[in-house]
NUFI-350990 format. One record per residue (C-alpha): x, y, z. Coordinates in nm, 3 decimals, always signed. Layout:
N
<rec x="X" y="Y" z="Z"/>
...
***
This chain:
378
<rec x="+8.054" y="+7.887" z="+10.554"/>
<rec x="+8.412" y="+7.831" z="+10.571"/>
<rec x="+8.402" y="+7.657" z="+10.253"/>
<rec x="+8.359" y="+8.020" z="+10.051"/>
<rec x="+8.566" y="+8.142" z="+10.279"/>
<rec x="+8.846" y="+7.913" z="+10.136"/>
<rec x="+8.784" y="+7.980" z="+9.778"/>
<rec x="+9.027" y="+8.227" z="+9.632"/>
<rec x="+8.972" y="+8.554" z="+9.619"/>
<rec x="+8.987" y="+8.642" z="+9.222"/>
<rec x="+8.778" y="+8.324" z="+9.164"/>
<rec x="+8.526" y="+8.491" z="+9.377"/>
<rec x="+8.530" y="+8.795" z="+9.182"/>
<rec x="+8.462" y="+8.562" z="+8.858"/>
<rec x="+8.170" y="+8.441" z="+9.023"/>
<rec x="+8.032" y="+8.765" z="+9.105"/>
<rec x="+8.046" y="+8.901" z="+8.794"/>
<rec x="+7.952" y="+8.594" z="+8.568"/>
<rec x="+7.653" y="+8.597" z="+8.775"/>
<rec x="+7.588" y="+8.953" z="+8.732"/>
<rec x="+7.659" y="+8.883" z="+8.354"/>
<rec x="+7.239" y="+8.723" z="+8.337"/>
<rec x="+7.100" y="+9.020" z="+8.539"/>
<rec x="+7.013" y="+9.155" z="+8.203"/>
<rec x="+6.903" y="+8.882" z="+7.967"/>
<rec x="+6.703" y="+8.826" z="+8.291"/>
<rec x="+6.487" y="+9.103" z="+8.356"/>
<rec x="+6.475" y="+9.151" z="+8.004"/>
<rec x="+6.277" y="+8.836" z="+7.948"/>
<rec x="+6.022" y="+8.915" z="+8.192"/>
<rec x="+5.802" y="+9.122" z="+7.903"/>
<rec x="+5.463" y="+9.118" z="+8.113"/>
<rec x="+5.661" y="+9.241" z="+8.448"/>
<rec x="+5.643" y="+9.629" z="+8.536"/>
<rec x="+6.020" y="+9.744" z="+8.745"/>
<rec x="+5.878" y="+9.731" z="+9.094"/>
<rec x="+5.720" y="+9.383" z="+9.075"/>
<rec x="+6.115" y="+9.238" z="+8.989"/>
<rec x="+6.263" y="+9.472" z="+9.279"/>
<rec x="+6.037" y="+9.340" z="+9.501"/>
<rec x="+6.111" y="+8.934" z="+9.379"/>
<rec x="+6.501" y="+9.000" z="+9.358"/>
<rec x="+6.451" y="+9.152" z="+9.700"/>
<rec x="+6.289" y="+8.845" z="+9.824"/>
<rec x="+6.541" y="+8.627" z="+9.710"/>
<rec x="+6.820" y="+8.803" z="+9.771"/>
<rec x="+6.700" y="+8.831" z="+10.152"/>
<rec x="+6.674" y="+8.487" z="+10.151"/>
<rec x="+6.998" y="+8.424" z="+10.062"/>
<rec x="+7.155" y="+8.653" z="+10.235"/>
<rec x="+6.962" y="+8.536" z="+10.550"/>
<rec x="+7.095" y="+8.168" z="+10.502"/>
<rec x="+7.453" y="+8.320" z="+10.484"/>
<rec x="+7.450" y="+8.472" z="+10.840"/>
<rec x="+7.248" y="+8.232" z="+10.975"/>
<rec x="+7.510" y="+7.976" z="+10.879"/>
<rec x="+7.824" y="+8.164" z="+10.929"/>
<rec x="+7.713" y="+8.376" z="+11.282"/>
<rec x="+7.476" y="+8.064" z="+11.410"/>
<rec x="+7.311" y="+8.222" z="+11.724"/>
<rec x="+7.466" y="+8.529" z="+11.712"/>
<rec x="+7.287" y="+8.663" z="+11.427"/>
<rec x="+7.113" y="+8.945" z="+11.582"/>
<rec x="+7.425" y="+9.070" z="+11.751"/>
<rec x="+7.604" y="+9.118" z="+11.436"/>
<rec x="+7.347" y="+9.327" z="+11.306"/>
<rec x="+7.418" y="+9.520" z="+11.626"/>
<rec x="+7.811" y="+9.546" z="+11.570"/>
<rec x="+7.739" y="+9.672" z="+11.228"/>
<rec x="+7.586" y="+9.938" z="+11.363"/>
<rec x="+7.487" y="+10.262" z="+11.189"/>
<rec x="+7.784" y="+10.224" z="+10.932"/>
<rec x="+7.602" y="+9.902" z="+10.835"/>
<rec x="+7.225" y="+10.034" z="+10.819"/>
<rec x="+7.361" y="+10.351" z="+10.606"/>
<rec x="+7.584" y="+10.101" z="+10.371"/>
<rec x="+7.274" y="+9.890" z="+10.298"/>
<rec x="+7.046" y="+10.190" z="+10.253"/>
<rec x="+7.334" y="+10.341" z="+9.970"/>
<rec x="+7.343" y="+9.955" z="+9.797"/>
<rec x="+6.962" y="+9.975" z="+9.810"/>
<rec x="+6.986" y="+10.274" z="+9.573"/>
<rec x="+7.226" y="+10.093" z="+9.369"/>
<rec x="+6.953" y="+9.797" z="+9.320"/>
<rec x="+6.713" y="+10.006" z="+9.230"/>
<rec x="+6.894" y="+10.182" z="+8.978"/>
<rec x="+7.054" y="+9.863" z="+8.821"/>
<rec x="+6.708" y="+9.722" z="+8.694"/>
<rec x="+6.559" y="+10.084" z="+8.632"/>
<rec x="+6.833" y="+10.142" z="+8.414"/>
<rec x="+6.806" y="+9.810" z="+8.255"/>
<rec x="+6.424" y="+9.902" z="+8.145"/>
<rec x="+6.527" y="+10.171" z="+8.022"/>
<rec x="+6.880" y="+10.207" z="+7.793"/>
<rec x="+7.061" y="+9.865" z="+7.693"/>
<rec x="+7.221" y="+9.589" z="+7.874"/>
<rec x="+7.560" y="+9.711" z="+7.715"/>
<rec x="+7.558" y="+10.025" z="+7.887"/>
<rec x="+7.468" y="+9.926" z="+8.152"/>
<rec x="+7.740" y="+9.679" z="+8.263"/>
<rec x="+7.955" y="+9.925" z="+8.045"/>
<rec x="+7.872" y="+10.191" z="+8.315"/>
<rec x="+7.904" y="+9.944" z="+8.624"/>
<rec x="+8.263" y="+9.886" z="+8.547"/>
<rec x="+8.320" y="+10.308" z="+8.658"/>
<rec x="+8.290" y="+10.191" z="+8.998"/>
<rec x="+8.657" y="+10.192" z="+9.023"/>
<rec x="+8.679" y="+10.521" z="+8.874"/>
<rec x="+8.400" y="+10.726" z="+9.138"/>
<rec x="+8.659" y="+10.484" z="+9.408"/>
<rec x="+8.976" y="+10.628" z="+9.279"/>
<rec x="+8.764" y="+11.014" z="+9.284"/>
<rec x="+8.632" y="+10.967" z="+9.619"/>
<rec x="+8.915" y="+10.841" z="+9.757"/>
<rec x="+9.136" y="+11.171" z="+9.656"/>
<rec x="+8.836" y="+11.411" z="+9.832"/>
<rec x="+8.719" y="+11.222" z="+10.144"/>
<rec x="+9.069" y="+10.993" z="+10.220"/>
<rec x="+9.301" y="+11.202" z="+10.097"/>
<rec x="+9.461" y="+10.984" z="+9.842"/>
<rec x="+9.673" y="+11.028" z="+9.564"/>
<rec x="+9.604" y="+10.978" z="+9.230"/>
<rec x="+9.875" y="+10.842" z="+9.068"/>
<rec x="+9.939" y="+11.017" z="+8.675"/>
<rec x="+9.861" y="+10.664" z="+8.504"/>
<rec x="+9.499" y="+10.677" z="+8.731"/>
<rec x="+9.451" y="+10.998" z="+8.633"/>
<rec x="+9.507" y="+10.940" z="+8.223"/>
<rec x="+9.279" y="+10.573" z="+8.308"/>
<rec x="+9.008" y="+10.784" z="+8.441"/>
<rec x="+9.008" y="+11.055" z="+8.150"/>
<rec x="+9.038" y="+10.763" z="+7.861"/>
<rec x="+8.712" y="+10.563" z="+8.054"/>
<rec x="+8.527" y="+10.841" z="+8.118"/>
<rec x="+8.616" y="+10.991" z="+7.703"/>
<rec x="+8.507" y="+10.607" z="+7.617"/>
<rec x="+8.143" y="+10.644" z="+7.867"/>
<rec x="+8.054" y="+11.005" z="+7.658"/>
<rec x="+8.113" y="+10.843" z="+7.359"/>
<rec x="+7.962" y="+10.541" z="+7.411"/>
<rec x="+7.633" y="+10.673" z="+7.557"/>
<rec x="+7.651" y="+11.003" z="+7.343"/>
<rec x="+7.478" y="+10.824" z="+7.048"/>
<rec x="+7.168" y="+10.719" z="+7.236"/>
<rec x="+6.939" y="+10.958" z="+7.081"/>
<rec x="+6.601" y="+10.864" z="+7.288"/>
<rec x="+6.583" y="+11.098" z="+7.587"/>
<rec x="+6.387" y="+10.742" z="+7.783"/>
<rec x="+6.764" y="+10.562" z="+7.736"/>
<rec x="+6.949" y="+10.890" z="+7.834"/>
<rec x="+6.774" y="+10.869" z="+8.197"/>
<rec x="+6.854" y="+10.487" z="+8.155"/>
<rec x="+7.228" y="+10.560" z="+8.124"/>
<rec x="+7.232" y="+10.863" z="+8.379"/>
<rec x="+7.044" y="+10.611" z="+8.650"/>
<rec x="+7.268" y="+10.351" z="+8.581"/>
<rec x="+7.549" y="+10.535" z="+8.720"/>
<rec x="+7.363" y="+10.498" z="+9.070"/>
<rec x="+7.500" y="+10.178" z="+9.114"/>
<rec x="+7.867" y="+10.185" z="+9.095"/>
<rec x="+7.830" y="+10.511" z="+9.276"/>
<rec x="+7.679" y="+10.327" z="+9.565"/>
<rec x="+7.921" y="+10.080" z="+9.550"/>
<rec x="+8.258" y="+10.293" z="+9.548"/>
<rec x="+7.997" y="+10.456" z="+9.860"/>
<rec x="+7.983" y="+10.136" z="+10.027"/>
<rec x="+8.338" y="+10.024" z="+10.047"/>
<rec x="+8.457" y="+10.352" z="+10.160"/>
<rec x="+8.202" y="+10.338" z="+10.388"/>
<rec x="+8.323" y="+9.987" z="+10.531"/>
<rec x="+8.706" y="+10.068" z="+10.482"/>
<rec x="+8.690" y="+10.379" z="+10.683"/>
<rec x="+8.455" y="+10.246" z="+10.968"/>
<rec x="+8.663" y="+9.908" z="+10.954"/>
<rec x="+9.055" y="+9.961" z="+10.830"/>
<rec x="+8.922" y="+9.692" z="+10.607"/>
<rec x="+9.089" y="+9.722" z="+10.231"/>
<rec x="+9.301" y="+9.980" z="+10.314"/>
<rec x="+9.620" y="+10.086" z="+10.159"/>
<rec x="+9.927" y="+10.047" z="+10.413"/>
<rec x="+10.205" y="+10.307" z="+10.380"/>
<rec x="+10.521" y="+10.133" z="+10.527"/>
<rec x="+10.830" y="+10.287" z="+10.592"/>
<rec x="+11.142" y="+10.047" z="+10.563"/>
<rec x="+11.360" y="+10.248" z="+10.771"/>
<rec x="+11.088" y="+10.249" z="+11.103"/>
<rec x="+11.011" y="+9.907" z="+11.020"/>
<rec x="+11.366" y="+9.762" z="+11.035"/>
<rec x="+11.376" y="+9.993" z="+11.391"/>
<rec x="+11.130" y="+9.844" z="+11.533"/>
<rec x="+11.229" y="+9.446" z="+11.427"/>
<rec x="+11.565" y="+9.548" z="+11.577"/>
<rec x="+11.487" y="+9.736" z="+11.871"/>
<rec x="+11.457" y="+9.496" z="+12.089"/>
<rec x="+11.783" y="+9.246" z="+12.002"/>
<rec x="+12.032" y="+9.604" z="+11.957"/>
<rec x="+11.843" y="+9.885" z="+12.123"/>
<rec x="+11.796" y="+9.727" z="+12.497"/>
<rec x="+12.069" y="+9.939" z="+12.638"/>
<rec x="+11.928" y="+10.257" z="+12.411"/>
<rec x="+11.580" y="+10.263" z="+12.552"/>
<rec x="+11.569" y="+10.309" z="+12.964"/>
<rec x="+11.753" y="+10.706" z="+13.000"/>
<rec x="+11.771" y="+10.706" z="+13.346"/>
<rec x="+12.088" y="+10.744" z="+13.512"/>
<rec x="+12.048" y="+10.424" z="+13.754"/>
<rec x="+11.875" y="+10.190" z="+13.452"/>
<rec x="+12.046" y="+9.840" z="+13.399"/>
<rec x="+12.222" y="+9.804" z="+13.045"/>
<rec x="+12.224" y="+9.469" z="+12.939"/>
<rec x="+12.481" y="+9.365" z="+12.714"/>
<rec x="+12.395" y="+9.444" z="+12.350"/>
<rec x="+12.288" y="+9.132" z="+12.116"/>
<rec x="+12.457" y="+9.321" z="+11.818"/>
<rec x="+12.801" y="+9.178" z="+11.885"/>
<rec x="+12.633" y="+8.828" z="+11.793"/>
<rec x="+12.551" y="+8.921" z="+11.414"/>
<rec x="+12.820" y="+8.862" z="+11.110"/>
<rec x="+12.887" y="+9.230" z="+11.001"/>
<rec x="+13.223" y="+9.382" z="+10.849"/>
<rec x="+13.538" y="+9.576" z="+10.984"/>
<rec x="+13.665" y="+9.844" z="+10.913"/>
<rec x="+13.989" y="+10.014" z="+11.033"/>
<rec x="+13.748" y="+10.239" z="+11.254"/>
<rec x="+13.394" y="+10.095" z="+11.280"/>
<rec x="+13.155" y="+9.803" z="+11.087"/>
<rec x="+12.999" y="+9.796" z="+10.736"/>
<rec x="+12.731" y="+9.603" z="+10.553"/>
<rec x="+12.822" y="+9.492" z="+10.195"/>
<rec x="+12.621" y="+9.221" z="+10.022"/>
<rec x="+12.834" y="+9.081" z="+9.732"/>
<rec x="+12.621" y="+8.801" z="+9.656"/>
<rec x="+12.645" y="+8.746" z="+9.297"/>
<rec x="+13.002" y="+8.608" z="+9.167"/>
<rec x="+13.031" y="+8.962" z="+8.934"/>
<rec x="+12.956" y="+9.154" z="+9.267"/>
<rec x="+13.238" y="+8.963" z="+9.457"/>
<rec x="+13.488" y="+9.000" z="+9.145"/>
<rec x="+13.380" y="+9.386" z="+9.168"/>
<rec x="+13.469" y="+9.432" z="+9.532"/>
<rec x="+13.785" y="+9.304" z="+9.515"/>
<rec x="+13.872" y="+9.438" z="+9.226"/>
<rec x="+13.754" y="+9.798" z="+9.416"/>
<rec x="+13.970" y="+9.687" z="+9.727"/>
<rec x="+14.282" y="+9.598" z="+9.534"/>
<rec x="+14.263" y="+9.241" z="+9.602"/>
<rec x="+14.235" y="+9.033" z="+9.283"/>
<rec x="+14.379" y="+8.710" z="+9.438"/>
<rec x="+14.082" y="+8.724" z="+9.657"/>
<rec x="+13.843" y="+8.679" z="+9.297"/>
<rec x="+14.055" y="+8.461" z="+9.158"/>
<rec x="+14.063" y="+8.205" z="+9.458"/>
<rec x="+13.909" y="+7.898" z="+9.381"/>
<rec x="+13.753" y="+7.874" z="+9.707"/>
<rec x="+13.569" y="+8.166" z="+9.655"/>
<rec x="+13.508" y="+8.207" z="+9.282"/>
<rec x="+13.164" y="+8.067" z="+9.228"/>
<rec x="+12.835" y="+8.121" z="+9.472"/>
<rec x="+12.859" y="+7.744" z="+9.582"/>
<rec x="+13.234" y="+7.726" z="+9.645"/>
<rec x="+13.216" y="+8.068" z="+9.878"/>
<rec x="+12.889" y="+7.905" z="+10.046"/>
<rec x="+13.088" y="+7.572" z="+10.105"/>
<rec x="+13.400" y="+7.775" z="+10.264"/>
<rec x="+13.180" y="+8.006" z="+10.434"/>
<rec x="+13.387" y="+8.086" z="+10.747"/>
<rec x="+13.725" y="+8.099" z="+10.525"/>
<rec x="+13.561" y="+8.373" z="+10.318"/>
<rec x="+13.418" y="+8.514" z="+10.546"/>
<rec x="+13.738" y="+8.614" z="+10.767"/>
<rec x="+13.904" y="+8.691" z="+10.424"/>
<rec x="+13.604" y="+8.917" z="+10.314"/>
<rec x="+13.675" y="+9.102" z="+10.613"/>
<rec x="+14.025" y="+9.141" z="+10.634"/>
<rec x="+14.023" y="+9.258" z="+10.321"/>
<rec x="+13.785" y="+9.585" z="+10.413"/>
<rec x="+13.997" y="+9.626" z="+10.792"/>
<rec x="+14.257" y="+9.769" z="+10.573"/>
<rec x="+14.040" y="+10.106" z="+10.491"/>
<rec x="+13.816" y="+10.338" z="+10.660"/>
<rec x="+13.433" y="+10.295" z="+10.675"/>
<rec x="+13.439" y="+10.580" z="+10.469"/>
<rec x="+13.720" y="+10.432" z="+10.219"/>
<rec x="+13.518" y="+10.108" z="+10.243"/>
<rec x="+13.185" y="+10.214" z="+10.149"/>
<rec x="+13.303" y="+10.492" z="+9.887"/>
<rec x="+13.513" y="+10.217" z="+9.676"/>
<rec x="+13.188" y="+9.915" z="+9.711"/>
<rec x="+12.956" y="+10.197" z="+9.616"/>
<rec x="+13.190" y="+10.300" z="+9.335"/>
<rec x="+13.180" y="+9.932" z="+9.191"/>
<rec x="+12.792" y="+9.893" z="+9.208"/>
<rec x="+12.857" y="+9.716" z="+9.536"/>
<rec x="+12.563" y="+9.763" z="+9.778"/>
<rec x="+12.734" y="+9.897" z="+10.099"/>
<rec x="+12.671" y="+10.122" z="+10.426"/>
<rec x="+12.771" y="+10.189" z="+10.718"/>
<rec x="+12.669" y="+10.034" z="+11.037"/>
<rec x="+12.506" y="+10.258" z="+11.274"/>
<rec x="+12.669" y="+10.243" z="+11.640"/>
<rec x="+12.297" y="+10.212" z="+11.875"/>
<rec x="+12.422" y="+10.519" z="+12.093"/>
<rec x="+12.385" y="+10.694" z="+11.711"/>
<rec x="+12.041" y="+10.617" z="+11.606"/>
<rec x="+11.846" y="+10.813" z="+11.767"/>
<rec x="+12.081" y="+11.095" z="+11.680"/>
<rec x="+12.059" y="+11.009" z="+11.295"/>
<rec x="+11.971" y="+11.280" z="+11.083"/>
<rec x="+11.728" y="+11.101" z="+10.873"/>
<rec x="+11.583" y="+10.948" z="+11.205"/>
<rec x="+11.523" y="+11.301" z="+11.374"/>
<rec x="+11.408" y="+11.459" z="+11.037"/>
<rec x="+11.090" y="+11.185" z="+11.000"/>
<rec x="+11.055" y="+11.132" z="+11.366"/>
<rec x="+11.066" y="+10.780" z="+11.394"/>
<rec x="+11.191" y="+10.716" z="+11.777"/>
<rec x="+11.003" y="+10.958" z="+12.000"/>
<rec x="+11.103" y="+11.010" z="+12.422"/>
<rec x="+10.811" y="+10.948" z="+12.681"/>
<rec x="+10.769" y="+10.961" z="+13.000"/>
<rec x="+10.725" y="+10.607" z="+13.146"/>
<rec x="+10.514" y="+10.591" z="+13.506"/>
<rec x="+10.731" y="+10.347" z="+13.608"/>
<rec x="+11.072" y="+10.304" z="+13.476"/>
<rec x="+11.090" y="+10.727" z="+13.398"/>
<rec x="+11.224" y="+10.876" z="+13.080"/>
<rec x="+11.286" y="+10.653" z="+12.773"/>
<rec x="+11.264" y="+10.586" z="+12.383"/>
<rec x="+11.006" y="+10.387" z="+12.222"/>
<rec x="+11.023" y="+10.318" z="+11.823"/>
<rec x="+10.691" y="+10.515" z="+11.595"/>
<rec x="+10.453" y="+10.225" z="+11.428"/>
<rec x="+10.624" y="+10.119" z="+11.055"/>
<rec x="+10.277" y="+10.087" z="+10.924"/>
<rec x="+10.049" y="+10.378" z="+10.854"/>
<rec x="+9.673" y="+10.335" z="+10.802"/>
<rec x="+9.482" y="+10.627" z="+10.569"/>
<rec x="+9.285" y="+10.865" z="+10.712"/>
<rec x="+9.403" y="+10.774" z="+11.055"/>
<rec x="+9.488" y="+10.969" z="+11.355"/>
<rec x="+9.877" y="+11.094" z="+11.461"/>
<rec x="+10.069" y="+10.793" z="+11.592"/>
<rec x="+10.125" y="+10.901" z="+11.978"/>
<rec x="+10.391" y="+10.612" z="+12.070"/>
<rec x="+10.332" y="+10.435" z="+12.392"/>
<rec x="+10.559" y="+10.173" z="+12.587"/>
<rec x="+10.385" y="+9.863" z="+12.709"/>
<rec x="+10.117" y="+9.846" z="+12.929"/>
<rec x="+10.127" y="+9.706" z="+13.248"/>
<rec x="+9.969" y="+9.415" z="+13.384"/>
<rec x="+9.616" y="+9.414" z="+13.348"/>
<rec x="+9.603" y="+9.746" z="+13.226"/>
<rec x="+9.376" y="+9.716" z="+12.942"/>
<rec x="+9.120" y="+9.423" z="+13.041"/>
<rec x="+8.855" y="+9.622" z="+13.100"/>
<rec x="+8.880" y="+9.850" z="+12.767"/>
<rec x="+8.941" y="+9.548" z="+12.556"/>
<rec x="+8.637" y="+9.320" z="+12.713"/>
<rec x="+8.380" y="+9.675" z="+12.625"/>
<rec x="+8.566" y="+9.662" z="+12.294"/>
<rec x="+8.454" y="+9.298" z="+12.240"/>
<rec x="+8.087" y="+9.384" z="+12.347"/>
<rec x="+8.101" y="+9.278" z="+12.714"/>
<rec x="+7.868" y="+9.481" z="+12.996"/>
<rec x="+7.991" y="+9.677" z="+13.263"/>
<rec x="+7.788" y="+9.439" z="+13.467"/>
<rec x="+7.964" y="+9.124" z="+13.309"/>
<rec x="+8.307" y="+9.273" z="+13.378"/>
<rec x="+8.241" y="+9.344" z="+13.753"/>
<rec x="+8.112" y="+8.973" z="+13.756"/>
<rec x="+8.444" y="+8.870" z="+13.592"/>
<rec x="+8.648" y="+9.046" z="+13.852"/>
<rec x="+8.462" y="+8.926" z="+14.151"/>
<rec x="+8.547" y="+8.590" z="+14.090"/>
<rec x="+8.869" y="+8.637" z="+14.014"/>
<rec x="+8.861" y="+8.563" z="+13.670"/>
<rec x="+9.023" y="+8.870" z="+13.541"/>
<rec x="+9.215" y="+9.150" z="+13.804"/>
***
């Protein structure tokens, strides 16, 4: 089944819903049919589709994905089961138009559910969305004066009520569809950490301090320590050296366009920082910040850890290693909802895992003593 698998996503979702589109010209049609005698031939079908799905995609593993889905799955498929029902009750009894009208709410119960039972935010635009669709459903379904499409509209809420169900169900069983919080500032720690923080991490007084990689990388001088300034565009280089008091600098051929400061890179490179070695970091980044000029100062790695912003938010934390003793380790950048406080770790040690990862992946105590016997795993 790779082939669906390989279709784009939003396609998909066209798919789906032209699809769903005939659902009601459908049952519609079927005049001499009562409800349950279409729920039990749409059930049919849709078994047999589904069946041919798995069967192709999980081959003879079938009945052990069932297994992995677990309760989560059996309760997800009871709440969509609902939802079924519901759709072609509801299309019996009030019009097609409201019902696919009411269908498209699913993302409102997900954006209501998701504030109560995952704690998310609703932004002010959601909010005013919800209150306009929901204004829009009263009005729309108001006018149905017969009480028989009434219950047709009320039932036909069951469905995208099971669905926002479902997929809250699956994201908070699976981490599937969930929305990542990531902080820049522990994310750029922890792609640095290990080039400019290998001398930072071990605290013991006997550790080995490598030399630091940080020398290697093109920052700028200052009279007293480094700064980053990114003067990329030709108005941002005229700005900075107009800031810095060196207008022969912008008006230097070499360097007056993008191009010509890309083709004398090293030239304006050495000139770029001579001309900030003449002030302070402080001088330096006041007068590029002054001129619209990003700039900040470069963080020594012995100051890091000691940053206010980095103690405020906790990002670096100090364990207790069993082998190498005290030492630093970097907090996770990425933040899943509805997940459980981050406890940083360092690495494990060889082996250290194996056997929690192969009962993760479904393999029997008994297997895994097998394993180690022969020497397959330690």
């Amino acid at each position: 089944m790779q082939l669906i698998r390989n279709i784009p996503g939003p396609l998909l979702v066209f798919l789906g819903a032209f699809s769903l589109s005939f659902g009601g010209l459908i049952i519609k049609s079927f005049h001499g049919a009562t409800q349950w005698q279409i729920l039990f031939w749409r059930t049919v079908f849709f078994l047999l589709v589904v069946s041919v799905y798995l069967i192709i995609t999980y081959k003879k593993n079938i009945f052990k994905s069932f297994y992995v889905s677990g309760i989560p799955g059996f309760f997800g498929g009871l709440i969509l089961s609902f939802g079924f029902c519901g759709y072609v009750f509801a299309m019996y009894n009030t019009t097609v138009a409201n019902t696919n009208f009411i269908i498209q709410t699913q993302t409102i119960f997900l954006a209501i559910f998701g504030y109560f039972f995952l704690k998310e935010n609703i932004s002010k635009t959601t909010l005013v969305s919800i209150i306009l669709a929901i204004s829009g459903i009263i009005l729309m379904v108001g006018k149905t004066l017969s009480p028989g499409q009434m219950l047709g509209n009320i039932v036909a809420f069951i469905m995208p009520i099971s669905f926002a169900v479902l997929i809250l169900v699956v994201r908070n069983e699976t981490g599937e569809c969930q929305h990542v919080q990531v902080s820049m500032l522990e994310a750029n720690i922890a792609f640095n950490w290990p080039d400019v923080m290998m001398h930072e991490t071990v605290l013991d007084e006997d550790a080995l301090h490598l030399p630091n990689l940080l020398g290697s990388y093109q920052l700028f001088s200052t009279s007293d320590g480094w700064v980053s300034v990114t003067a990329g565009t030709d108005s941002q280089w005229k700005a900075v050296c107009s800031a810095l008091s060196r207008d022969d600098l912008a008006n230097d051929e070499r360097f007056s366009t993008a191009a010509n400061r890309s083709k004398h890179f090293t030239e304006w490179y050495a000139s770029f920082d001579e001309m900030l070695s003449a002030f302070t970091t402080a001088e330096a980044v006041q007068k590029c910040q002054a001129a619209d000029v990003p700039a900040v100062r470069v963080l020594d790695p012995s100051e890091v850890a000691h940053d206010i912003h980095v103690k405020e938010v906790e990002s670096i934390a100090e364990i207790e290693h069993p082998i190498v003793g005290k030492m630093r380790v970097p907090r996770q950048g990425a933040i899943f909802n509805n997940s459980s406080e981050h406890n940083p770790r360092p690495a494990p040690s060889y082996c250290q895992d194996t056997t929690e990862l192969l009962i993760e992946i479904g393999y029997s105590n008994d297997a895994i003593e097998k394993l180690k016997s022969s020497g397959t795993i330690s």
